[in-house]
C-alpha positions in Angstrom: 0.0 0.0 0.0 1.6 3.4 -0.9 1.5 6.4 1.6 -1.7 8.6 0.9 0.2 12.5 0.1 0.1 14.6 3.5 -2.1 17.3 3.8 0.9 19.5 4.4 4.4 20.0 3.5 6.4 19.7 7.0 9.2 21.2 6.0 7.5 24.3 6.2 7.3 24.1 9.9 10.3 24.7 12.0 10.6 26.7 15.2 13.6 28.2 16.1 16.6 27.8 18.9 19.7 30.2 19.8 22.9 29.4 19.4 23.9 29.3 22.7 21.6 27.0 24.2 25.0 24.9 23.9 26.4 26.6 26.8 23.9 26.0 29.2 25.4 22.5 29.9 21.7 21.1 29.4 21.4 17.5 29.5 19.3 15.8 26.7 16.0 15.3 28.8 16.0 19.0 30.0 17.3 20.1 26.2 14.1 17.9 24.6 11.7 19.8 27.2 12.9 23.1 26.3 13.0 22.2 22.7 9.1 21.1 22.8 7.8 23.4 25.3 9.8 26.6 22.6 7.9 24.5 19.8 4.3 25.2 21.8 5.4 28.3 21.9 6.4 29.6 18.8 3.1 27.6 17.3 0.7 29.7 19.8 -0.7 26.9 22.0 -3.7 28.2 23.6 -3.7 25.3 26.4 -1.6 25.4 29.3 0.3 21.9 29.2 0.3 20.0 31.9 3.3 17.5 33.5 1.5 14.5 32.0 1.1 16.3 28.6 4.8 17.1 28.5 5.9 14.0 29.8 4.2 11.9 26.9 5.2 14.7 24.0 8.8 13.7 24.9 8.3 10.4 25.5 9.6 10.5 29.4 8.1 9.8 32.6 6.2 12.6 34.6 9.1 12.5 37.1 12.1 13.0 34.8 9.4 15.7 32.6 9.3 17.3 36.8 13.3 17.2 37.2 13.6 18.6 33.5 11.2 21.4 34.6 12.7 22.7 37.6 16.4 22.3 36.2 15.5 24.8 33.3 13.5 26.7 36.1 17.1 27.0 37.8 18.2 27.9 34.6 16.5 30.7 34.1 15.5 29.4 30.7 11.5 28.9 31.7 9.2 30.5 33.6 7.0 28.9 36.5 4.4 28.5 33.6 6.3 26.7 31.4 7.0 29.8 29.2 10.0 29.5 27.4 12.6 32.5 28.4 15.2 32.7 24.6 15.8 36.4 24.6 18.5 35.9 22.6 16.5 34.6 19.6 15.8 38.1 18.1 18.6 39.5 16.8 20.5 36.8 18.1 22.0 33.6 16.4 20.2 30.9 15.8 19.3 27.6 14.4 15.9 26.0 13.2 14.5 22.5 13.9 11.2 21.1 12.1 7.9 20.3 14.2 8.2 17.1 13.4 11.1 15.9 15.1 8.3 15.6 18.1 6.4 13.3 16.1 8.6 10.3 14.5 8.8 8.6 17.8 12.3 9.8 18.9 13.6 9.7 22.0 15.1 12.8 23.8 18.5 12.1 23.6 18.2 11.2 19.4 16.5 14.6 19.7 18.9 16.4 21.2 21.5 15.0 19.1 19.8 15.7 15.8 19.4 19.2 16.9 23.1 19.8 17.4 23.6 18.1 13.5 21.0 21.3 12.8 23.1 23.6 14.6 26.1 22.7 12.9 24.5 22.3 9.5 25.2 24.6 6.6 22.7 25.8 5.2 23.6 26.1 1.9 24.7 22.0 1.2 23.3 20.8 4.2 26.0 19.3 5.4 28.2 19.4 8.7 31.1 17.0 10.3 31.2 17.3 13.7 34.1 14.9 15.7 31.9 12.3 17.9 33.7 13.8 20.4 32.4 16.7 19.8 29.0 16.3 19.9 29.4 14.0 22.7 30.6 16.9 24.7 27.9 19.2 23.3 25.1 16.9 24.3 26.8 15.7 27.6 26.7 12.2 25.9 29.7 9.5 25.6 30.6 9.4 22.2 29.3 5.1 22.1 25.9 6.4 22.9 26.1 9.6 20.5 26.8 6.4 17.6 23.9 5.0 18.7 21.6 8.2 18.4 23.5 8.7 14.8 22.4 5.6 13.5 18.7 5.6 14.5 18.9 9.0 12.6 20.1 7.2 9.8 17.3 4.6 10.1 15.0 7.1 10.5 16.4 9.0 7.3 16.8 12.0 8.8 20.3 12.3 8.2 22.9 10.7 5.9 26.4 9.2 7.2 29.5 9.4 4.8 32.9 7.7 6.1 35.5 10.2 5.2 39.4 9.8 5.8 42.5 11.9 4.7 46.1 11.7 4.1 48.7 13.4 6.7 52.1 14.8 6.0 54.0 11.7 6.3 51.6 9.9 3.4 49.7 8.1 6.2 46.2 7.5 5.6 43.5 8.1 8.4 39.8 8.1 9.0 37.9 11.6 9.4 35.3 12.6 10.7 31.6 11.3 9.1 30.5 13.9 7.3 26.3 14.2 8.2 23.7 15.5 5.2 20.6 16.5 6.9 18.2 15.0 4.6 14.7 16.4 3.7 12.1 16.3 6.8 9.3 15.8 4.5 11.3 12.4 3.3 11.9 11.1 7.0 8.1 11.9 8.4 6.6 10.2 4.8 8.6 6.9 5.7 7.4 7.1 9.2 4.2 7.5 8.4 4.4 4.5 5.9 6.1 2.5 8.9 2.7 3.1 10.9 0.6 2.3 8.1 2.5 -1.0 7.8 2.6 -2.3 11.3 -1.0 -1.5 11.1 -1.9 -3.5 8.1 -0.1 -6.6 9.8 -2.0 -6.2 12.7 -5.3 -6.4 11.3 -4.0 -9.0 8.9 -3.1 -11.0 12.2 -6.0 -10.5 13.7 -8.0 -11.7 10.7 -6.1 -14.8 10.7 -6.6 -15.4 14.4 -10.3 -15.0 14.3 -10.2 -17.3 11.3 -8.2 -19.9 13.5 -10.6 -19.8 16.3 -13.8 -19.8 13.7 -12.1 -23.1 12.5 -11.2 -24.2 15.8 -14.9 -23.8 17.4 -17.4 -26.5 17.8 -20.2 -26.6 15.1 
């Protein structure tokens, strides 16, 4: 079955982040908070969110979503109402990430880490090679589990990885750092979408099967 054609083009929607969010030393669940709570914002949600609400946009529990909250309280990066506080936004530096990154079933630290791949992108070819260290360091991550979060952006096609290595001044050849192309968001949330519609067909095709079974299986 092919995907029906969304009703939207996602790629329009992005909010947008300062630069320096990478200096507040934010851990990934407080980052993904921030991230979705500035995406409310910047869409004009007219409901106050609750702890249960933000606990399940970001996939968490309600007492990491409660830590998360009073750490960027701390911060001075949200108000008691969970009101973003970005001044540097206008005027400022900044980088954009697309509304959907809530909604492909990603975790907060594969969140976090696809946002710094954002950050670092250039906007003209898309592209950015960040060290693992790097980011790691960025996203308060060790490096393995930064690999980890690079490859379910991969599977998720939301990024591509190229190997890269170069040549030093003694001829000796060496690997680089993986170059990352940010790939379309349009492309990553049709596949996921496709994903769902799949796992959904096999579901009811299970189902139709098992009811055949007991059917079969019943006394006349």
């Amino acid at each position: 079955m092919s995907l029906p054609v969304m009703k939207r083009d996602v790629s329009r929607y992005r909010f947008t982040l300062p630069n320096d969010i990478w200096t507040r030393t934010l851990k990934p669940p407080a980052f993904a908070v921030l991230a979705y709570l500035q995406y409310r914002h910047c869409r004009k949600f007219s409901s106050v969110i609750t702890l249960e609400e933000l606990a399940e946009g970001i996939r968490m529990s309600i007492e990491t979503a409660k830590a998360c909250v009073e750490t960027l309280i701390n911060h001075k990066l949200l108000t008691v109402d969970l009101v973003p506080i970005l001044p540097n936004i206008k005027g400022g530096k900044f980088f954009t990430v697309p509304d959907e990154v809530f909604y492909l079933g990603l975790g907060h630290g594969t969140i976090t880490v696809y946002a710094y791949l954002l950050y670092c992108e250039n906007r003209r070819t898309h592209q950015c090679h960040p060290s693992c260290r790097t980011i790691a360091a960025a996203v308060h991550l060790s490096a393995a589990t930064v690999m980890k979060h690079i490859t379910k952006l991969e599977d998720q096609r939301l990024i591509a990885v190229e190997n890269t290595n170069y040549i030093d001044d003694h001829g000796m050849k060496w690997n680089g750092n993986n170059l990352y192309t940010i790939l379309p968001i349009q492309q990553a949330a049709d596949a996921f979408y496709q994903r769902q519609i799949d796992k959904l067909e096999l579901a009811t095709e299970r189902q139709r099967v098992a009811n055949l079974l007991r059917e079969r299986e019943s006394p006349a």
